[in-house]
N, C-alpha and C positions, 0 to 999 in steps of 0.2 A: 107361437108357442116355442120354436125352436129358441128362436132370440132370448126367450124369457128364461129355458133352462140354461143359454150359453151368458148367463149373465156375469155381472162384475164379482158375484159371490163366491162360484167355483174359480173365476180366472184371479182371485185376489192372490196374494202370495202366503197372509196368513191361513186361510182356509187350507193351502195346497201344501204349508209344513205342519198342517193339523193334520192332514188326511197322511203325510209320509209319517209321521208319530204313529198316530192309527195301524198302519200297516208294521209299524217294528216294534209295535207292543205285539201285534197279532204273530205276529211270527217268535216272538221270544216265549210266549204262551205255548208255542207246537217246538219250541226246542232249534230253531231255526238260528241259533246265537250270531253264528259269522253275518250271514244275511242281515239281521233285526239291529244286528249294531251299524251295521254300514248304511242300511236306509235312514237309522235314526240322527246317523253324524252329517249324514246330506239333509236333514230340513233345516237347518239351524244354516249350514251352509247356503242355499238355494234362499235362504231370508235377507240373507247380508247382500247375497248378488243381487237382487232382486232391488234393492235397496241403494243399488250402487248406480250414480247418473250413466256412467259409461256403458254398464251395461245394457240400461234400460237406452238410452239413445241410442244404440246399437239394434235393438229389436225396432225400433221407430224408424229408423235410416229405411230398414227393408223394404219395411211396409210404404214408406213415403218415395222409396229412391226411385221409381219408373213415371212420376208426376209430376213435373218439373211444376212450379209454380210461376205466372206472369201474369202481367197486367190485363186487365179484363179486354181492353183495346188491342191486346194481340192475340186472340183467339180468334180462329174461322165461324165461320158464321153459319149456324144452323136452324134447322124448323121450331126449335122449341128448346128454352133451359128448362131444367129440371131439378130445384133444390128440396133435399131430404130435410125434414126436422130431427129433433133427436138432439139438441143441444138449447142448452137454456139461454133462452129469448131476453135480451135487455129493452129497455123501454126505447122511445125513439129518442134519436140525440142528433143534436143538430152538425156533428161532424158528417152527416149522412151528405149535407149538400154543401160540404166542404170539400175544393179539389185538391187539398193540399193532407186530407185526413185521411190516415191510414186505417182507424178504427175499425171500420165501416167494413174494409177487406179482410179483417181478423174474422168474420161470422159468417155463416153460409147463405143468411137471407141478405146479411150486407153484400155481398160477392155475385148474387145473382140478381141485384138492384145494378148491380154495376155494370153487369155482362148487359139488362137489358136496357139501361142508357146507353148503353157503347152500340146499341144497334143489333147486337148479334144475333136476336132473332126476335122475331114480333108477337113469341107467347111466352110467359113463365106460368109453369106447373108447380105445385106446392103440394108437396106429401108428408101427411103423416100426421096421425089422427090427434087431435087437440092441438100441435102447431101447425096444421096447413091454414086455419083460420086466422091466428096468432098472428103468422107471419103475411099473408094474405092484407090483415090489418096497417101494419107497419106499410107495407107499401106503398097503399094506398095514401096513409099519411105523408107520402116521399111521391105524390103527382102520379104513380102507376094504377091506369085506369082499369076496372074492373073486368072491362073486354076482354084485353089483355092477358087475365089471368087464369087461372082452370085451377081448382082445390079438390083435390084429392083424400078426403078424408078423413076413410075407413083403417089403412094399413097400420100393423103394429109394428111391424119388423121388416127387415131389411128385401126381403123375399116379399113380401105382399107390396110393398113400395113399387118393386119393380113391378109385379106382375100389374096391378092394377094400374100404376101410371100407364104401360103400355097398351092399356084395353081402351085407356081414355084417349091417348094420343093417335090410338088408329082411328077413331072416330074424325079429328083434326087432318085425319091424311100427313102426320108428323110421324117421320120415321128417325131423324138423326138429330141429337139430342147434342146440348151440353150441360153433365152431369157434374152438379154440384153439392159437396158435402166435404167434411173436417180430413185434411189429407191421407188421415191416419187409417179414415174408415174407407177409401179411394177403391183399393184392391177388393176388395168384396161387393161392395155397389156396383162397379163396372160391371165386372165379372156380372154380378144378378142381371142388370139390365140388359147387359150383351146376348144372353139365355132366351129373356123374351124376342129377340129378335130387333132390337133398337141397334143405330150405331152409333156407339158411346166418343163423343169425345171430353176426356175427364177435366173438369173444371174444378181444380182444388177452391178451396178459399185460402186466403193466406197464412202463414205460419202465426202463432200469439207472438207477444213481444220476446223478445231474449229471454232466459231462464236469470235469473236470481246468479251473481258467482260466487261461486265456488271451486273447490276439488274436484275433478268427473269420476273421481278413486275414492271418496271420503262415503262411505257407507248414510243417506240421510234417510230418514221416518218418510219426510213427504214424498220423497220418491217410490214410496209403493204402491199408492195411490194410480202413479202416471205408470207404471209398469204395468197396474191390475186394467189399466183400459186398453194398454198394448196388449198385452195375452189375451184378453177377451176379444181380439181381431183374429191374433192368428187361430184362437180358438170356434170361433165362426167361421172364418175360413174354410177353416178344415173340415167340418161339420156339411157348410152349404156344398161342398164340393163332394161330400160323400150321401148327401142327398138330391147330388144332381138340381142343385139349384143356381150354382157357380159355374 
């Protein structure tokens, strides 16, 4: 439920200089002028920033900068990976058993096909309700045997993720994980899992390709899209942390 109210709609940037409009009509209505004008000169402001690559790579740095990223072959080796869904599933593609294809490492079920070739533990867990079976699938079509696997396939959000994978993993006698999911959502997954009592070692999957060039100063439309998925982190964040779930 939480996940659902912290969603992409309040953390957009348009919603967020809708609701500061809102607040400097409301205040111009009680006579609030100095105030009602100055909120209303900051949404128009806070739209452009929002919209500007530098900034938004800036809020993305934070969130990504404590998870270095490396190849699935130099991670330690644990009881169990553990990749989150929560990101749209492409079909199988044959760069999956290419060693020279990056693809594969751009997605998190690619990324944890890779951790469990590379040996690094002898189970993968798949959470999260309509892709743990999805991905479950793909694997299987990539030689990962059924055994092997454990699907998890109640949780909606990032909080039942954790909790429930770790109800299934104590069953396995699996206490230390590597935790896989989009860099960006890295910080607040740890944190969840860490809560239940798992000890996390964070397994980003790889960055996407390079951004499109351009200006990092040039104010663009597309970029508030990737900004609206960054505030919706630091905005969970915040939330799971004030309900003691981080």
């Amino acid at each position: 439920m939480l996940d659902r109210l912290v969603n992409l709609s309040i953390s957009h940037p348009y919603v967020q200089a809708w609701l500061l409009g809102a607040i400097a009509l409301l205040l111009l209505v009680f006579r609030r002028y100095r105030l009602g004008f100055g909120i209303a000169a900051i949404a128009p402001l806070w739209l452009l920033l929002c919209a500007t690559p530098a900034f938004s790579h800036g809020l993305q740095r934070w969130l990504e900068g404590q998870y270095a990223t490396q190849p699935a072959v130099d991670y330690p080796k644990a009881d169990a990976i553990v990749v989150l869904g929560g990101e749209a599933l492409a079909d199988e593609q044959e760069s999956w058993r290419d060693e020279g294809g990056d693809a594969i490492a751009n997605s998190r079920v690619g990324f944890g096909y890779l951790l469990f070739r590379a040996s690094r533990a002898p189970l993968i867990v798949l959470s999260g309700e309509g892709d743990a079976r999805r991905m479950a699938a793909m694997l299987q079509r990539q030689g990962v045997p059924s055994s092997a696997m454990r699907l998890e396939a109640a949780s909606r959000t990032t909080y039942e993720n954790a909790r429930n994978t770790a109800a299934l993993l104590r069953g396995d006698g699996a206490h230390r994980i590597l935790l896989v999911t989009s860099p960006e959502h890295m910080r607040r997954a740890a944190a969840s899992f860490e809560k239940q009592g798992l000890r996390v070692i964070p397994a980003p999957a790889l960055p996407p390709p390079v951004r499109a060039p351009g200006s990092d100063w040039q104010p663009r439309r597309a970029v508030l899209f990737e900004t609206s998925h960054i505030l919706h982190e630091y905005l969970g964040l915040w939330v799971y942390r004030l309900r003691g779930w981080a």
